[in-house]
PASEBA-1860 file (N, C-alpha, C; in nm, 3 decimals):
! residues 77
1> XXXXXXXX> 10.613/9.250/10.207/10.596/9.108/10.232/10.731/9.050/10.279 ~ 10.744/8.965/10.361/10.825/8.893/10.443/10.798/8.772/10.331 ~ 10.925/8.698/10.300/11.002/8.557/10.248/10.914/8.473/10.358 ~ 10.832/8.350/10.332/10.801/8.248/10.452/10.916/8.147/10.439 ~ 11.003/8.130/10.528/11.064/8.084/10.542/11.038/7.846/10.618 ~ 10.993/7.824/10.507/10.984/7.675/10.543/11.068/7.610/10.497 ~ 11.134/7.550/10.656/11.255/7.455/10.649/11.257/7.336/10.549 ~ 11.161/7.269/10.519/11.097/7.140/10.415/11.120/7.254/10.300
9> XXXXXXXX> 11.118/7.359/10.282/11.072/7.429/10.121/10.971/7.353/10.050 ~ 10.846/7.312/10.110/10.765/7.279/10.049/10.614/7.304/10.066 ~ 10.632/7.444/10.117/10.493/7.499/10.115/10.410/7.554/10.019 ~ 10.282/7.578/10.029/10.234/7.658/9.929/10.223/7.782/9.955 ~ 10.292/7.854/10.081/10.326/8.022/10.081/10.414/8.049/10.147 ~ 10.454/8.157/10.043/10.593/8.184/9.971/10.609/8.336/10.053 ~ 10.544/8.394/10.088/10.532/8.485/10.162/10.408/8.562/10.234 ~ 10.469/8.624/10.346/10.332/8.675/10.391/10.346/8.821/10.491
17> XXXXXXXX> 10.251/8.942/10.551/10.276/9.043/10.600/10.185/9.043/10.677 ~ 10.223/9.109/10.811/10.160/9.117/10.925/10.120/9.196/10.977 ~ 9.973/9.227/11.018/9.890/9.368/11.081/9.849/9.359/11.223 ~ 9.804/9.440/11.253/9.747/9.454/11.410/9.652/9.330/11.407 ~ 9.566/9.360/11.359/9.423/9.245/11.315/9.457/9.200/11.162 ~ 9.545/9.145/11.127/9.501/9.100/11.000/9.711/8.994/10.951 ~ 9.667/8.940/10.854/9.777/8.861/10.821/9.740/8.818/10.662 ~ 9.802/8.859/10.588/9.818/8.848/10.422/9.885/8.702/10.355
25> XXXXXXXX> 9.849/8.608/10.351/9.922/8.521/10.278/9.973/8.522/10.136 ~ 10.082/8.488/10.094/10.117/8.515/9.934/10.147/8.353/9.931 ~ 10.067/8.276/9.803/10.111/8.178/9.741/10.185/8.155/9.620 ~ 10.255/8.001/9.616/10.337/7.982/9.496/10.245/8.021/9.350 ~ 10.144/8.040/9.358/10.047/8.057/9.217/10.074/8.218/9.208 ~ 10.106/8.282/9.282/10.121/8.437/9.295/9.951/8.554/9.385 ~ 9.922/8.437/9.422/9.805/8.484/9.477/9.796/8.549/9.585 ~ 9.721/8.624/9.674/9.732/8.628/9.808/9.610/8.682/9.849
33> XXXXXXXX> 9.628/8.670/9.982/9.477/8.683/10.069/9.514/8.750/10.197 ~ 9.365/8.808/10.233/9.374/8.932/10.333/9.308/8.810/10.425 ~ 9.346/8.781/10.547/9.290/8.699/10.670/9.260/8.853/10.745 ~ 9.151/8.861/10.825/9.161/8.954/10.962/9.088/8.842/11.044 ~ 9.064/8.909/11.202/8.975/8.880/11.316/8.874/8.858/11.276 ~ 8.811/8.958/11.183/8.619/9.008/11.152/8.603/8.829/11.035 ~ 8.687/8.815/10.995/8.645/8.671/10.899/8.698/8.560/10.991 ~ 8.807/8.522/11.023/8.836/8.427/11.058/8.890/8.389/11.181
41> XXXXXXXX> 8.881/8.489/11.317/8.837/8.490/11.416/9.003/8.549/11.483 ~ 9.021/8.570/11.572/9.156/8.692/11.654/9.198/8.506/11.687 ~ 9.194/8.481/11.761/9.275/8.351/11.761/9.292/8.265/11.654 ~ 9.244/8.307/11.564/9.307/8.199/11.428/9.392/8.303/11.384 ~ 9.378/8.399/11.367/9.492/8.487/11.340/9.604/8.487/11.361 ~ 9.610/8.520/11.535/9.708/8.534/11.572/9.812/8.395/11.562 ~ 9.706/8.240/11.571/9.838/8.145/11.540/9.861/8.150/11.369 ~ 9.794/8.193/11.291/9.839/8.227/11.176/10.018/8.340/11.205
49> XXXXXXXX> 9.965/8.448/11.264/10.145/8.515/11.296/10.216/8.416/11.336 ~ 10.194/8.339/11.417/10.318/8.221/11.492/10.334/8.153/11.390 ~ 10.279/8.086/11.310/10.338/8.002/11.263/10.349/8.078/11.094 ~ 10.369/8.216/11.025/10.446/8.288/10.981/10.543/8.330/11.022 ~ 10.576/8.353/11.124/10.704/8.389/11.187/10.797/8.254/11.219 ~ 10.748/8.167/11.262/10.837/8.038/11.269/10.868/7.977/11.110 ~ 10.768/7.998/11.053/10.857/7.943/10.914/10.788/7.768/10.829 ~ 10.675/7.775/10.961/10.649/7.587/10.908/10.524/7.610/10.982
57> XXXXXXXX> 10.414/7.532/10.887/10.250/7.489/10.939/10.149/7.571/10.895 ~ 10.220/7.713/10.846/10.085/7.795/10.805/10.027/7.722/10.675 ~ 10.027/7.694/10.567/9.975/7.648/10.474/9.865/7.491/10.500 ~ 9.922/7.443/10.608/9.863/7.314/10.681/9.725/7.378/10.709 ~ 9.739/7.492/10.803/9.664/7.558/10.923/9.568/7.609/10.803 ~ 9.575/7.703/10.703/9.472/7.756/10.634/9.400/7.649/10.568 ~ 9.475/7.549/10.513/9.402/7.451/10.462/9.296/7.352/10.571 ~ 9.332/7.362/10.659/9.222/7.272/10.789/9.150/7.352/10.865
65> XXXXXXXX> 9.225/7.444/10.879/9.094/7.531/10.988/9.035/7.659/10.908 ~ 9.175/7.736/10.858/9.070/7.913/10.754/9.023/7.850/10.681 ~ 9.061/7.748/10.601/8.988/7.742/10.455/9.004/7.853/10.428 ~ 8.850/7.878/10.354/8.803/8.042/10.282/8.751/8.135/10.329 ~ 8.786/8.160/10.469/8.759/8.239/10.574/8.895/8.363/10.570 ~ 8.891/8.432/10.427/8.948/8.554/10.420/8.879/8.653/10.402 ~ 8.886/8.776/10.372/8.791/8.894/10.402/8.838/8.928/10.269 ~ 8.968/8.935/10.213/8.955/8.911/10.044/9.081/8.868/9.970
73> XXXXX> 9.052/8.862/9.825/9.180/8.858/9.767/9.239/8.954/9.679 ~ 9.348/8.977/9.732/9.467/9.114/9.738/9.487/9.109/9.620 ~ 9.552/8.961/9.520/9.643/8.963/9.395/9.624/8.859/9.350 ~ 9.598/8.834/9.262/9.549/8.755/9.123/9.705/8.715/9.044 ~ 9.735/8.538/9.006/9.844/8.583/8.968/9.783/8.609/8.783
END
C-alpha cells in the first residue's frame, strides 16, 4: 500500500494500491476495499488511480459516484 498523500490531511483514505483493473482503498477506520472495472466500471477506476496518485478527491469521488460499488472488503479494522 502506497501513503495517500492529501495536501488538506483530511481525508478519509489513508492509503491505497494499484492494479491493472482494480484499485484498493485503505481508510482512517482501518478498513479497505477492492474497487475493479467488473463493479464499478474501467472509467471510474481509472479516475480513481488519478486522483490516488495526485493525493486529493479520491474519498470525495467514492463517496458521490462508487459509493458501494466494490467487488469486496479486503480488511476489517
Amino acid at each position: 500500500m502506497h501513503p495517500y498523500k492529501n495536501p488538506k490531511d483530511n481525508s478519509g483514505v489513508i492509503a491505497y494500491e494499484i492494479g491493472d483493473d482494480y484499485i484498493i482503498a485503505q481508510f482512517q477506520d482501518g478498513s479497505a476495499y477492492l474497487y475493479n472495472y467488473k463493479c464499478a466500471g474501467k472509467g471510474n477506476i481509472e479516475k480513481m488511480k488519478t486522483l490516488a496518485v495526485a493525493g486529493e478527491g479520491l474519498t470525495t469521488f467514492i463517496n458521490q459516484v462508487v459509493k458501494d460499488r466494490y467487488a469486496k472488503k479486503v480488511h476489517s479494522p
